[in-house]
N, CA, C and O atoms as a GROMACS GRO file, in nm:
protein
  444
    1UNK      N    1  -0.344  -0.084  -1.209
    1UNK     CA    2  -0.448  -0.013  -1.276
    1UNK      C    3  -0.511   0.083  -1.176
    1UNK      O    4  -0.526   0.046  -1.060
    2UNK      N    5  -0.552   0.214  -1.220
    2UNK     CA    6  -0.585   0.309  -1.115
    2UNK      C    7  -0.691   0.345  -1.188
    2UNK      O    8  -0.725   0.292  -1.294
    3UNK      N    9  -0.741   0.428  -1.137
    3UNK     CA   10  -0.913   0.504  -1.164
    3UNK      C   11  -0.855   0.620  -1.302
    3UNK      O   12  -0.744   0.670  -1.279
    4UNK      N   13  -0.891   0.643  -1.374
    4UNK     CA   14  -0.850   0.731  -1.466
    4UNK      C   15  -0.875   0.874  -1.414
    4UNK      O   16  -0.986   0.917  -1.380
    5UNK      N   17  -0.789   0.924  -1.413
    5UNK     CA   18  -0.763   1.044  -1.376
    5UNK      C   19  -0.806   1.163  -1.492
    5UNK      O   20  -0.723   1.192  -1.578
    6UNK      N   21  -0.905   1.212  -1.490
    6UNK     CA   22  -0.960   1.315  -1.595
    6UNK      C   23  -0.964   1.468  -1.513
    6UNK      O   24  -0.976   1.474  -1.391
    7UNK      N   25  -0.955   1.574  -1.592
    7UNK     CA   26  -0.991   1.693  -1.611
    7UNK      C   27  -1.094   1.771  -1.594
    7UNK      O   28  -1.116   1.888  -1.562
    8UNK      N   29  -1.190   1.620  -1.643
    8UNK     CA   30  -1.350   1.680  -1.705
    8UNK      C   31  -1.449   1.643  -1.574
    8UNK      O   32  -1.452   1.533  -1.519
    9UNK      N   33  -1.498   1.717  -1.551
    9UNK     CA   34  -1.590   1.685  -1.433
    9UNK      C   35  -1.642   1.555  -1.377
    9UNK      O   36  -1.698   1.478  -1.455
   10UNK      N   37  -1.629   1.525  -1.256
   10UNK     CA   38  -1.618   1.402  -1.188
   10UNK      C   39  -1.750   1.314  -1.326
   10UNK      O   40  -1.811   1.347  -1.428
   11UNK      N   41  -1.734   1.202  -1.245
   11UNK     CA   42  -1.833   1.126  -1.332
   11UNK      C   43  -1.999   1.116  -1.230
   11UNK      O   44  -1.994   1.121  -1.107
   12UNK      N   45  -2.089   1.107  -1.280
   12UNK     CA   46  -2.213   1.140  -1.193
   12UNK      C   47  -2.259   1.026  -1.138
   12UNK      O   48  -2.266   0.906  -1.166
   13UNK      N   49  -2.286   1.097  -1.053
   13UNK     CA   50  -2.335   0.958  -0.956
   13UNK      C   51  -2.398   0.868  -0.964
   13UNK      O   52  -2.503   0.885  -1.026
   14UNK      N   53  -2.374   0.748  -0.917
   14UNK     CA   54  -2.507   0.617  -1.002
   14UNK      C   55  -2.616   0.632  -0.831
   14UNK      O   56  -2.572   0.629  -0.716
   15UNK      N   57  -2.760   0.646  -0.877
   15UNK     CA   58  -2.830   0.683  -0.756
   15UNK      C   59  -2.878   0.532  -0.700
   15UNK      O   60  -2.924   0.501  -0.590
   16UNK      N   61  -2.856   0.464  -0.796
   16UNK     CA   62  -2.895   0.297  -0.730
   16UNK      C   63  -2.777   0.260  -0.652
   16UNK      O   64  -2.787   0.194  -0.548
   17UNK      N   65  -2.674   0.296  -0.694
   17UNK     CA   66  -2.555   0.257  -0.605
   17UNK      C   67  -2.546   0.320  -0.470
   17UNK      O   68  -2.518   0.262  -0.366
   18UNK      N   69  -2.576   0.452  -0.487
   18UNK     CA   70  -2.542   0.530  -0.353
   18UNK      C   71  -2.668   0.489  -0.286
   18UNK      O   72  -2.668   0.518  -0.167
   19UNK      N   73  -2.760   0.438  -0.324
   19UNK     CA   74  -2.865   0.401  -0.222
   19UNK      C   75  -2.830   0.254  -0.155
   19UNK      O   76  -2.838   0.223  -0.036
   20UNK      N   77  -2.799   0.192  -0.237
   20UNK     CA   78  -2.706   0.066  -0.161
   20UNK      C   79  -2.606   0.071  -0.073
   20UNK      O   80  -2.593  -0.005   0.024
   21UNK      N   81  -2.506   0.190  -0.113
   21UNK     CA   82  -2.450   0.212   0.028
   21UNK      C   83  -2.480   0.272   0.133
   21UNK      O   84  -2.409   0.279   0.233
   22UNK      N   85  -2.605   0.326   0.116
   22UNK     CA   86  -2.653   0.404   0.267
   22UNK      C   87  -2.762   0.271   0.318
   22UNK      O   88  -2.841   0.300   0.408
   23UNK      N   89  -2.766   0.110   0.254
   23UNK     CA   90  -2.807   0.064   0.338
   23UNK      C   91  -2.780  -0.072   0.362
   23UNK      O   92  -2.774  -0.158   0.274
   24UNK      N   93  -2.760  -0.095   0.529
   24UNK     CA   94  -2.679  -0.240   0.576
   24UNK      C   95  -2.655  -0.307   0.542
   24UNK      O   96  -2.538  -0.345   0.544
   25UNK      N   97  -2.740  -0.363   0.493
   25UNK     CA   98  -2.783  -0.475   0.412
   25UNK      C   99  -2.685  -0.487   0.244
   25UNK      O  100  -2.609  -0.565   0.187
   26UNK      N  101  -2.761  -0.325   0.219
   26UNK     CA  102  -2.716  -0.356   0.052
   26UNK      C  103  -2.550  -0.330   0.035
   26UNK      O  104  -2.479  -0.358  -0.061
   27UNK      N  105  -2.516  -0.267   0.164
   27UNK     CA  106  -2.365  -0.255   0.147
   27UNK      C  107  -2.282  -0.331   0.191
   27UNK      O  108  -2.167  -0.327   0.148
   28UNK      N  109  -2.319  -0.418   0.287
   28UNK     CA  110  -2.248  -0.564   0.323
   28UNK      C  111  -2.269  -0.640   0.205
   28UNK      O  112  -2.163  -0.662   0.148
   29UNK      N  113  -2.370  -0.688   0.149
   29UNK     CA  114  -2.317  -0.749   0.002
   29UNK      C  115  -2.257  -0.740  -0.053
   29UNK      O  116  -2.166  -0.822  -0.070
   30UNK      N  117  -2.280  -0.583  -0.141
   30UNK     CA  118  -2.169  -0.521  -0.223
   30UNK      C  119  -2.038  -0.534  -0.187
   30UNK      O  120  -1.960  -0.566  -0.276
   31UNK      N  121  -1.981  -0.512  -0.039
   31UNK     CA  122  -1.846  -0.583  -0.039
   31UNK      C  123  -1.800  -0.707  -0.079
   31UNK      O  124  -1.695  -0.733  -0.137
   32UNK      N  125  -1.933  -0.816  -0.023
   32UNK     CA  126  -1.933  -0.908  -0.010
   32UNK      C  127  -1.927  -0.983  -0.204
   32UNK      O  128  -1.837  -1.057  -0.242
   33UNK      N  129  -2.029  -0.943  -0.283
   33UNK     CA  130  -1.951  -0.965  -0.408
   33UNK      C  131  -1.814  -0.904  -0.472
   33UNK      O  132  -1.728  -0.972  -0.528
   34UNK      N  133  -1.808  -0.742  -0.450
   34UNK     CA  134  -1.681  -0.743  -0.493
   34UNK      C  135  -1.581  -0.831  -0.453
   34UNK      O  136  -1.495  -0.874  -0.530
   35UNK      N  137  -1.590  -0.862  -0.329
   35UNK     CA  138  -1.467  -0.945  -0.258
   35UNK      C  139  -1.443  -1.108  -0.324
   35UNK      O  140  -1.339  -1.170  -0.344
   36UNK      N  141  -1.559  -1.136  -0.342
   36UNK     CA  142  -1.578  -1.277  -0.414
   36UNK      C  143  -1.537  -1.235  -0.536
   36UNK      O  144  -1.427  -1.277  -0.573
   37UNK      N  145  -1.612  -1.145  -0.626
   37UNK     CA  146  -1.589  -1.154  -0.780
   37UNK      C  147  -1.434  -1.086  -0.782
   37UNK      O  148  -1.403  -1.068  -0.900
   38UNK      N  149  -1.356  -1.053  -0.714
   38UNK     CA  150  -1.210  -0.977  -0.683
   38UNK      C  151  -1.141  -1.127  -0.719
   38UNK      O  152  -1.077  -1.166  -0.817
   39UNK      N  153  -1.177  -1.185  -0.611
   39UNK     CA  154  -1.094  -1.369  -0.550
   39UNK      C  155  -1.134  -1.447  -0.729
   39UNK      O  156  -1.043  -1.501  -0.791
   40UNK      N  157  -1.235  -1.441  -0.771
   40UNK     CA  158  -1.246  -1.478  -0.891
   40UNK      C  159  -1.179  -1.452  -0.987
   40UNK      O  160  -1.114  -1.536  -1.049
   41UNK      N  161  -1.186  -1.276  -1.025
   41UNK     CA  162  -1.145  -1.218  -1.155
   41UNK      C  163  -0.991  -1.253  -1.143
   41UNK      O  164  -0.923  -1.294  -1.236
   42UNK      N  165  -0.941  -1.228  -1.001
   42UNK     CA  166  -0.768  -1.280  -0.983
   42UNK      C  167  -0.745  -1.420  -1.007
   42UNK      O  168  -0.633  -1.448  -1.050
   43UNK      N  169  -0.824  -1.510  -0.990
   43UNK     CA  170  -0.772  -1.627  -0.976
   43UNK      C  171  -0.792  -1.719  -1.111
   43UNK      O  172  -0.801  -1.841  -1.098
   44UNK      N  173  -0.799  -1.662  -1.232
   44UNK     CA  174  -0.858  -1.743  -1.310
   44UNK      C  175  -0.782  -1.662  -1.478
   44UNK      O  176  -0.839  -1.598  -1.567
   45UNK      N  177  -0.654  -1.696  -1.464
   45UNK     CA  178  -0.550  -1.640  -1.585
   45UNK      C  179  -0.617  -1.663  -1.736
   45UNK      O  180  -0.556  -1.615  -1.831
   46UNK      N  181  -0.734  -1.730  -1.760
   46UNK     CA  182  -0.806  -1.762  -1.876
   46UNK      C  183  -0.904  -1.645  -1.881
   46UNK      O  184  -0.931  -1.633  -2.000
   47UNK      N  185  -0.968  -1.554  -1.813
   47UNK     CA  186  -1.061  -1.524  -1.798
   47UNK      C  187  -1.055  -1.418  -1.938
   47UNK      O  188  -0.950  -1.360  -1.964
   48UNK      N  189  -1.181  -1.400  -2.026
   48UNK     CA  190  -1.157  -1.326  -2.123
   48UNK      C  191  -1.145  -1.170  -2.118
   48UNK      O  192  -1.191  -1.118  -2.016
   49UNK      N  193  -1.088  -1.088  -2.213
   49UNK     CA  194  -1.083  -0.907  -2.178
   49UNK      C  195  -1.201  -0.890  -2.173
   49UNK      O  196  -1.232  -0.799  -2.096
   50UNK      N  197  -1.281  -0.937  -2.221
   50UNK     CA  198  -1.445  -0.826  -2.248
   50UNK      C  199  -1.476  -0.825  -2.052
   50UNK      O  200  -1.497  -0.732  -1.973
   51UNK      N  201  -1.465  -0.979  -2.034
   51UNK     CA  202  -1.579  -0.988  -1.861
   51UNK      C  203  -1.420  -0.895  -1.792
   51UNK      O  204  -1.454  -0.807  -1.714
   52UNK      N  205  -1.287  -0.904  -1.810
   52UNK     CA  206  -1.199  -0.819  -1.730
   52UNK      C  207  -1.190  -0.667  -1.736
   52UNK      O  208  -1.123  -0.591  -1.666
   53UNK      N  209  -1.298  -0.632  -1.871
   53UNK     CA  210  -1.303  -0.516  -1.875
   53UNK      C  211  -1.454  -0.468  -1.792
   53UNK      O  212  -1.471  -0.379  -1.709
   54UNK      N  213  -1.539  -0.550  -1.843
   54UNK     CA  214  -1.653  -0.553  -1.763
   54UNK      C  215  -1.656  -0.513  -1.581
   54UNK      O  216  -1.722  -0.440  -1.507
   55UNK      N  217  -1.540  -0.615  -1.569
   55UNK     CA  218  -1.516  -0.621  -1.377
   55UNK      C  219  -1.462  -0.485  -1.365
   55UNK      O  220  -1.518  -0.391  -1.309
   56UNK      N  221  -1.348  -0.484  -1.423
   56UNK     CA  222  -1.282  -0.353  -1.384
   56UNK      C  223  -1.333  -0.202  -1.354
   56UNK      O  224  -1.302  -0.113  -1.275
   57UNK      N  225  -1.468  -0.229  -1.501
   57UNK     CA  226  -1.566  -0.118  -1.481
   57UNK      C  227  -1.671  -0.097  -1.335
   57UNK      O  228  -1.718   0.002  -1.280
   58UNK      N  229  -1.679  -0.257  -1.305
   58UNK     CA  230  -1.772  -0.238  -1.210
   58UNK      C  231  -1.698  -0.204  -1.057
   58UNK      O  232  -1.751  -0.161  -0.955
   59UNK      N  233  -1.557  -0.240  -1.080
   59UNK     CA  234  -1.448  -0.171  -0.968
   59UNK      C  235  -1.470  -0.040  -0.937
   59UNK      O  236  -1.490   0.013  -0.828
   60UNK      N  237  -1.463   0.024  -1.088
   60UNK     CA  238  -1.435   0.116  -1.068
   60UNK      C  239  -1.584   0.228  -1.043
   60UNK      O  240  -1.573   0.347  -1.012
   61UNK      N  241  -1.686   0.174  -1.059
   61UNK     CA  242  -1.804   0.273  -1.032
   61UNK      C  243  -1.845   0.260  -0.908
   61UNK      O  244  -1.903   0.352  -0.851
   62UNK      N  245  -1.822   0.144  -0.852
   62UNK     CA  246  -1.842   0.094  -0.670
   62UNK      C  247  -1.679   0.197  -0.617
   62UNK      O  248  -1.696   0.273  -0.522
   63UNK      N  249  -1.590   0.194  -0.657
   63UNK     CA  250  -1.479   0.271  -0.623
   63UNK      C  251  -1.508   0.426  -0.565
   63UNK      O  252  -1.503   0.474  -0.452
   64UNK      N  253  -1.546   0.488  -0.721
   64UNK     CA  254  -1.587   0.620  -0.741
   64UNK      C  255  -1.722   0.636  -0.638
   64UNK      O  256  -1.731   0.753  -0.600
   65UNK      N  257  -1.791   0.578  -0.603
   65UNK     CA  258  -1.904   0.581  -0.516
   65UNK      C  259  -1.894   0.587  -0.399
   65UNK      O  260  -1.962   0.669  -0.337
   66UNK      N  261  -1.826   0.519  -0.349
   66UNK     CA  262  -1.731   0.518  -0.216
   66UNK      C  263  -1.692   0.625  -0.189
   66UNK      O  264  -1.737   0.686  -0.092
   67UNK      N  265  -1.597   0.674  -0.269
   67UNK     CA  266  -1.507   0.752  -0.240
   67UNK      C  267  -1.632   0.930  -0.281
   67UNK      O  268  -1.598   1.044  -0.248
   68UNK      N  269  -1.711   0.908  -0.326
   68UNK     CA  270  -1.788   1.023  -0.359
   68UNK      C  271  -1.907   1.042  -0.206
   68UNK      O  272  -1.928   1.156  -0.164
   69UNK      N  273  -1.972   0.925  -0.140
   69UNK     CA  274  -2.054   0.928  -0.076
   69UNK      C  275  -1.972   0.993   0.083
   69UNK      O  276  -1.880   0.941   0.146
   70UNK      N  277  -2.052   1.133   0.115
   70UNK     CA  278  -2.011   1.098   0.264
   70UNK      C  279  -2.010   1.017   0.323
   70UNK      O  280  -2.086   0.921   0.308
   71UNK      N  281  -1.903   1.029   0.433
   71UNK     CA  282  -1.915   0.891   0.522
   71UNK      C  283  -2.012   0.884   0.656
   71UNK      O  284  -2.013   0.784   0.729
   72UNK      N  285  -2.102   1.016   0.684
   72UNK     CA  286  -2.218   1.045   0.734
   72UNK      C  287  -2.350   0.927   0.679
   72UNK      O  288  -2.431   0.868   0.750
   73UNK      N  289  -2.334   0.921   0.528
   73UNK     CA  290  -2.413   0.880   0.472
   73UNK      C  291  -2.440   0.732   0.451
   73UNK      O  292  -2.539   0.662   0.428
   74UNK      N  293  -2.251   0.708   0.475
   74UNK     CA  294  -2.259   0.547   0.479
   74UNK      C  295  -2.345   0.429   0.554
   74UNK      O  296  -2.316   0.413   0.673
   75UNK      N  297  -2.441   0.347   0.502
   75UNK     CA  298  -2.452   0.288   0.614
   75UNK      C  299  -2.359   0.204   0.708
   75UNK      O  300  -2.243   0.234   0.682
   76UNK      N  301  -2.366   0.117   0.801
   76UNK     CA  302  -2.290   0.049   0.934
   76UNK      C  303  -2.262  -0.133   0.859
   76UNK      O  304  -2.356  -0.207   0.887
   77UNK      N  305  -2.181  -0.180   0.799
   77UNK     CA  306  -2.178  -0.285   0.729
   77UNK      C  307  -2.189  -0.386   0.831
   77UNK      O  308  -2.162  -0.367   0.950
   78UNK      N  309  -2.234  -0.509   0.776
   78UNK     CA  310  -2.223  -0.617   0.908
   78UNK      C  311  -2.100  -0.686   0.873
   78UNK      O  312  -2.083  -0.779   0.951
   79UNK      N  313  -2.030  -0.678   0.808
   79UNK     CA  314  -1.938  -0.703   0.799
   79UNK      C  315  -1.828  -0.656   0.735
   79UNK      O  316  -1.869  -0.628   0.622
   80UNK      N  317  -1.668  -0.622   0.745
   80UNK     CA  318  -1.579  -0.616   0.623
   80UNK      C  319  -1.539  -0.714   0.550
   80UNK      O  320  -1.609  -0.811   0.578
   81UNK      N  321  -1.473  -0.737   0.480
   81UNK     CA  322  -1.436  -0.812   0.379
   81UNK      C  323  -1.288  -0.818   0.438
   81UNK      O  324  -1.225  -0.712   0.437
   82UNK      N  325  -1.232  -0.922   0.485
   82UNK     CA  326  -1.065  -0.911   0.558
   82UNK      C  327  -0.951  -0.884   0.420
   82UNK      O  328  -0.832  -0.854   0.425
   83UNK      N  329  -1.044  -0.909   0.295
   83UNK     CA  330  -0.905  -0.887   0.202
   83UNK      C  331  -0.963  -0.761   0.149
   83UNK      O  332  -0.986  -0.780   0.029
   84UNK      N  333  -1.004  -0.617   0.192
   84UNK     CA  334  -1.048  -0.501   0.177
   84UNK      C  335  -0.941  -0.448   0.116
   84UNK      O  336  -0.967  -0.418   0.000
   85UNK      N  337  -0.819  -0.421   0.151
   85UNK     CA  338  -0.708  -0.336   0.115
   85UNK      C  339  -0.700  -0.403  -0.012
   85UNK      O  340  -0.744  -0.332  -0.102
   86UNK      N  341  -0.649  -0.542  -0.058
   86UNK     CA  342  -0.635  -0.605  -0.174
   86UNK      C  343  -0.734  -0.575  -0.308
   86UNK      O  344  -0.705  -0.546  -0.424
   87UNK      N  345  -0.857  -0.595  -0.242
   87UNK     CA  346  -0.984  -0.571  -0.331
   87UNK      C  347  -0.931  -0.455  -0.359
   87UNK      O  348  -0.879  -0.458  -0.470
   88UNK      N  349  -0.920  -0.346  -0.304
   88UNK     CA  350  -0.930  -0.192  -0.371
   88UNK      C  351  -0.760  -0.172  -0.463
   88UNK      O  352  -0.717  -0.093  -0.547
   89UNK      N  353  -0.714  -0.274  -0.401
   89UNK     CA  354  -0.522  -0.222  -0.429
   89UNK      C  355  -0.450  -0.239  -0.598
   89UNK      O  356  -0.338  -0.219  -0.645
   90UNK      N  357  -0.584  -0.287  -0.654
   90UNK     CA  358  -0.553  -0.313  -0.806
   90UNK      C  359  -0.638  -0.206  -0.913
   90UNK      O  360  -0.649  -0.207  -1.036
   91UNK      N  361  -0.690  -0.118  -0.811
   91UNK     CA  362  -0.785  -0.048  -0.907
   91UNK      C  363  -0.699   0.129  -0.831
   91UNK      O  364  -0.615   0.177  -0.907
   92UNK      N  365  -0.714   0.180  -0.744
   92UNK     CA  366  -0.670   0.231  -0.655
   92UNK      C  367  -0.541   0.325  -0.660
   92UNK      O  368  -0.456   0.273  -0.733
   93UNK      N  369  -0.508   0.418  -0.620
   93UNK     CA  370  -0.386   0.460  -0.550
   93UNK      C  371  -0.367   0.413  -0.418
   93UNK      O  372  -0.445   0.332  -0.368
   94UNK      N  373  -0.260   0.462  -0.354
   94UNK     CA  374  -0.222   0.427  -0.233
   94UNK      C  375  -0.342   0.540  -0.158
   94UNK      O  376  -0.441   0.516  -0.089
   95UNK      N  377  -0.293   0.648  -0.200
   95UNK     CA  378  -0.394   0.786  -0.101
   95UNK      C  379  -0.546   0.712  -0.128
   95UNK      O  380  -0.606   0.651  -0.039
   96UNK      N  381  -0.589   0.726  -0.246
   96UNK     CA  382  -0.770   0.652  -0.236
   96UNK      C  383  -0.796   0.540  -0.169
   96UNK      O  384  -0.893   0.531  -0.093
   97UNK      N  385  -0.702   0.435  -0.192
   97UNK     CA  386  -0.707   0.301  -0.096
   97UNK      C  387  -0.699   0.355   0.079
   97UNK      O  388  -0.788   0.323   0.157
   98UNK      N  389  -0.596   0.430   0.116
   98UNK     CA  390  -0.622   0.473   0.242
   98UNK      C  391  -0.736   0.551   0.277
   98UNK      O  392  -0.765   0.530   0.395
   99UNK      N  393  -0.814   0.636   0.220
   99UNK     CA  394  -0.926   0.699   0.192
   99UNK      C  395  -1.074   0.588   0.230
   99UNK      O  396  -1.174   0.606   0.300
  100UNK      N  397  -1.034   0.485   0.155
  100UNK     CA  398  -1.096   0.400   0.157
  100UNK      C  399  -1.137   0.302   0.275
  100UNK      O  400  -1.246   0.280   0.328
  101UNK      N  401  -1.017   0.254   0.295
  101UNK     CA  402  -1.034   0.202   0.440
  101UNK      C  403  -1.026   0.270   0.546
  101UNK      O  404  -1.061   0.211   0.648
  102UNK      N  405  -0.988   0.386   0.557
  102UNK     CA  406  -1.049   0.435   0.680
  102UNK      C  407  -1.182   0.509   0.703
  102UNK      O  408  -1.227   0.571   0.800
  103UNK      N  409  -1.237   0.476   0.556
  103UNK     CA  410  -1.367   0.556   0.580
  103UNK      C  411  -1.476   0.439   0.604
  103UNK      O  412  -1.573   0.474   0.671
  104UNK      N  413  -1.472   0.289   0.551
  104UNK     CA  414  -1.494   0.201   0.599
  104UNK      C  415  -1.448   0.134   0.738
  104UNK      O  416  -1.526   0.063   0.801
  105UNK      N  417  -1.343   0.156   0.772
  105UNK     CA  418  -1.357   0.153   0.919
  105UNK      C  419  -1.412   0.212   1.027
  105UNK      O  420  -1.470   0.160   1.122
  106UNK      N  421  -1.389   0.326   1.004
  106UNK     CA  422  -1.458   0.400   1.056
  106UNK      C  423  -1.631   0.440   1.056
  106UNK      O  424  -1.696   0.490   1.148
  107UNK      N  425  -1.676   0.399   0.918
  107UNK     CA  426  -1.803   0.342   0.954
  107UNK      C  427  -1.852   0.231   1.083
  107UNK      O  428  -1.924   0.242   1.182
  108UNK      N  429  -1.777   0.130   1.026
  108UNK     CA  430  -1.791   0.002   1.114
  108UNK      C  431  -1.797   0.009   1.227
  108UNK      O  432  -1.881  -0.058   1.286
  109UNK      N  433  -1.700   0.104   1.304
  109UNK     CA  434  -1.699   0.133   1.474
  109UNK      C  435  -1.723   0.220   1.510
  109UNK      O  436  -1.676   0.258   1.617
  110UNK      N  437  -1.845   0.326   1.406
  110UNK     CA  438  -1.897   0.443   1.469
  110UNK      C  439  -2.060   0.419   1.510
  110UNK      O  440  -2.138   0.482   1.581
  111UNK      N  441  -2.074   0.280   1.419
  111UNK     CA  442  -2.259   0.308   1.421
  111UNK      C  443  -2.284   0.150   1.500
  111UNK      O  444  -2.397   0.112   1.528
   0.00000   0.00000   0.00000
């Protein structure tokens, strides 16, 4: 499953989100649940469409946010998430997933 690819002008920014990622705190969580609710939504073959459509959505607006926020802007996480590539690799291309982690890495060992 990948990010839907549209025509129509990007989708607008969520300003509660991008304020969470410009800070330590709120963006080490945010990995920190996606990564958990990731290990969840995968591990549990019962789980119903509505909450898999639900997750997927919330993949995908933490995705699009990421990938929209400079990485000037990012804050310095206290931590990554070691299954980072995985988390993103079901929602993702290969190019956005690399996008991805190196813009999170490169957070991590710049600040």
């Amino acid at each position: 499953m990948n990010l839907p690819q549209s025509t129509a002008a990007p989708a607008p920014s969520n300003p509660h989100l991008a304020a969470v990622l410009q800070n330590k705190f709120g963006l080490s969580l945010l990995l920190v649940v996606l990564s958990r609710g990731e290990d969840l939504q995968s591990s549990d073959p019962a789980t119903e469409s509505t909450q898999n459509n639900q997750w997927t959505e919330v993949m995908f607006m933490a995705t699009r946010e990421l990938l929209r926020i400079p990485q000037a802007a990012l804050a310095k996480p206290i931590s990554i998430p070691t299954n980072l590539v995985s988390l993103f690799s079901r929602y993702v291309d290969r190019q956005k997933l690399n996008l991805l982690e190196t813009k999170l890495q490169l957070v991590q060992g710049t600040r």
